[in-house]
ROFIFI-954760 format. One record per residue: x, y, z of N, C-alpha, C in turn; residue in one letter. Coordinates in steps of 0.02 Angstrom, whole numbers, plus 50000, padded with zeros to 5 digits. Layout:
XYZXYZXYZA;...
***
This chain:
500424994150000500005000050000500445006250000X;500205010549963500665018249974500015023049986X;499765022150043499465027650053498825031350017X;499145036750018498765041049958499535044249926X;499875037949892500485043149869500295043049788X;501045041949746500655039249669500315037949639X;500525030549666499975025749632499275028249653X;499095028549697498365029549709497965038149660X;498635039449661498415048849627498295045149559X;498725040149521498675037649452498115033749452X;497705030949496497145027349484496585032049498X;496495037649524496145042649532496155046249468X;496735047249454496705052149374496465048149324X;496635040949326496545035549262495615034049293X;495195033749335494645033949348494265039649307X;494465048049335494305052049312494165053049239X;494745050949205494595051749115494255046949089X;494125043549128493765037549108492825038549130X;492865042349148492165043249203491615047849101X;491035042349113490795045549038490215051549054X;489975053749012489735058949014489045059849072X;488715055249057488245052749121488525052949177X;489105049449180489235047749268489365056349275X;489855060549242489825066149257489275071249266X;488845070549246488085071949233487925071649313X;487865064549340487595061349409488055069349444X;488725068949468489045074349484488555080149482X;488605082549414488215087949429487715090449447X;487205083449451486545083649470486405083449566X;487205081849581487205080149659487555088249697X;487835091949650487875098249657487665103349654X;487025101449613486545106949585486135110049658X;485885105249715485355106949769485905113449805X;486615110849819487005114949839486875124349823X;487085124249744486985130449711486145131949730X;485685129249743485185133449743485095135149820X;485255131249856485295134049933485755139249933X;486305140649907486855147249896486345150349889X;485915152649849485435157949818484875159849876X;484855154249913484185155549947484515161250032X;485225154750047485715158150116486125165850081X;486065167450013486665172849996486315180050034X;486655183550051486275189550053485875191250116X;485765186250153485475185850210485965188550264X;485605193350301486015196050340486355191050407X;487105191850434487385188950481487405182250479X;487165179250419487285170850402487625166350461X;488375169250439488865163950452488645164550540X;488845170650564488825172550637488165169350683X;487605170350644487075172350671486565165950682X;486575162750600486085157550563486405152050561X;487205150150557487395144050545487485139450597X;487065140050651487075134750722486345132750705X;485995137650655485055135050658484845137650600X;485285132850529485125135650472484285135650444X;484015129650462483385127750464482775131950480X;483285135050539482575140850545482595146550493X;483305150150475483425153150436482895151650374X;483185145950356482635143650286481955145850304X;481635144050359480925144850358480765151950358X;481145155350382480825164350371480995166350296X;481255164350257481405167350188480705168550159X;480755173950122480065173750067480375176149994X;479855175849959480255178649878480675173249857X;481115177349814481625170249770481955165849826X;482175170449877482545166449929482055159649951X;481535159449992481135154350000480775148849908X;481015151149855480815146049804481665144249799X;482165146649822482835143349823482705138849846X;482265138349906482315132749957482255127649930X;481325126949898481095123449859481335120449804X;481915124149781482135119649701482865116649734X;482975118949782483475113549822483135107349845X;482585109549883482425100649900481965097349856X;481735099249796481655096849735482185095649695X;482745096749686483305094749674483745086949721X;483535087349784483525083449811483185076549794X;482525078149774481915073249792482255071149691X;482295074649647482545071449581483245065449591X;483545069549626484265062549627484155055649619X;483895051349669483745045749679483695040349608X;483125045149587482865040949497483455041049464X;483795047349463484265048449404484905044849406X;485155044149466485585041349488485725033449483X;484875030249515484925023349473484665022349421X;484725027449382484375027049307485265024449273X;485395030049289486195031949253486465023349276X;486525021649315487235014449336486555010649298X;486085009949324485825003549276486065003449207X;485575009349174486045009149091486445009549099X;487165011849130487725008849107487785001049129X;487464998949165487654990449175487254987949142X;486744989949110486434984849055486814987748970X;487314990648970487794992648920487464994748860X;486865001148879486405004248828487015008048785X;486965009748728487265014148683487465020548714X;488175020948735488365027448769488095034648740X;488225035748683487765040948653487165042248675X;486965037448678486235038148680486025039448779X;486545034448817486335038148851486725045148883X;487225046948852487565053848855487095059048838X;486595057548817486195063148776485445064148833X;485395057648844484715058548893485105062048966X;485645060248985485885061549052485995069149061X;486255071149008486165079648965485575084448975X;484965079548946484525082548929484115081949011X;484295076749058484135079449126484545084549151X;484945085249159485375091249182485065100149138X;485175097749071484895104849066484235106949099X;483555100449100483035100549122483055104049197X;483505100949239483455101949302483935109849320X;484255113249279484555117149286484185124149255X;483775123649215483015127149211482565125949248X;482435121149282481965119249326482115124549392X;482825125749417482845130249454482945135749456X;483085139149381483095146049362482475146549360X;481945142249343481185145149348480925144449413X;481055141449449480715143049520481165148349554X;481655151249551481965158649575481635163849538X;481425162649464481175170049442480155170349453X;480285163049476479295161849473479095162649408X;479205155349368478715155849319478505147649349X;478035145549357477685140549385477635135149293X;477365138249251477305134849189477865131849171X;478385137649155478995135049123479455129649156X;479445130549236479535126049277479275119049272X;478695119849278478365112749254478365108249193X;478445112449145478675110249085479425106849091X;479665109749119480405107949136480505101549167X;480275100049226480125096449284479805087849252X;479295090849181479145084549148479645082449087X;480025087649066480625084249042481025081249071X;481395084849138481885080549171481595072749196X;480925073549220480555066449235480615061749172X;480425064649112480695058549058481265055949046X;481625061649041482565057749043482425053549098X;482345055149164482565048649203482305041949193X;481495043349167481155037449150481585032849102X;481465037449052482045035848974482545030449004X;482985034949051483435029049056483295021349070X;482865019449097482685014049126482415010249060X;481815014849016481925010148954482205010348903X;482625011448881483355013948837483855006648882X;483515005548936484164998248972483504992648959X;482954991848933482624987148909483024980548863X;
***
């Protein structure tokens, strides 16, 4: 064993370039709840000092974009699950990478409008959104048929 010296940095880097567009996708989709809680905690007065022993309550007094931050964070949350075992199944039932590089895509853009529209409040465009990203994840599952 060496640790975390070399070898282990060379199987980390040789993982990395190897990681396909989906699995990177999953990544971004597990980072996305992050960025919208930034939006909802930014700007709020005395955060760090004040709110970060009882962020929770913080959340609950927000109103305006700040309180629909909330919401497309833990709707961002509540999306992971599907997408996530959408993505490793098709890759273990060895669907056409393209094909699923393109659906794993087309959730990410889905879900990354999904939360620009609940910060500016459009309820429609959101929803529209919300039933695209729901098909990619579906998709994946039969695309591994």
């Amino acid at each position: 064993m060496d640790g975390f010296g070399w070898k282990t940095s060379l199987i980390i880097i040789n993982a990395m370039t190897h990681l396909t567009i989906a699995y990177w996708c999953v990544l971004v989709a597990i980072i996305l709840p992050i960025i919208w809680i930034g939006f909802a905690k930014s700007g709020t007065s005395n955060y760090l000092h004040k709110h970060n022993s009882a962020p929770r309550e913080l959340l609950n007094t927000l109103t305006g974009f700040r309180k629909r931050a909330v919401w497309a964070q833990q709707n961002a949350f509540e999306a992971l699950p599907g997408f996530i075992a959408g993505t490793i199944i098709a890759h273990l039932m060895e669907v056409p990478q393209l094909e699923l590089d393109i659906t794993a895509l087309i959730f990410i853009v889905a879900r990354l409008a999904h939360g620009i529209f609940y910060l500016i409040d459009w309820p429609f465009c959101r929803s529209v959104v919300w039933i695209i990203g729901f098909g990619a994840t579906i998709n994946m599952f039969f695309i591994s048929i």
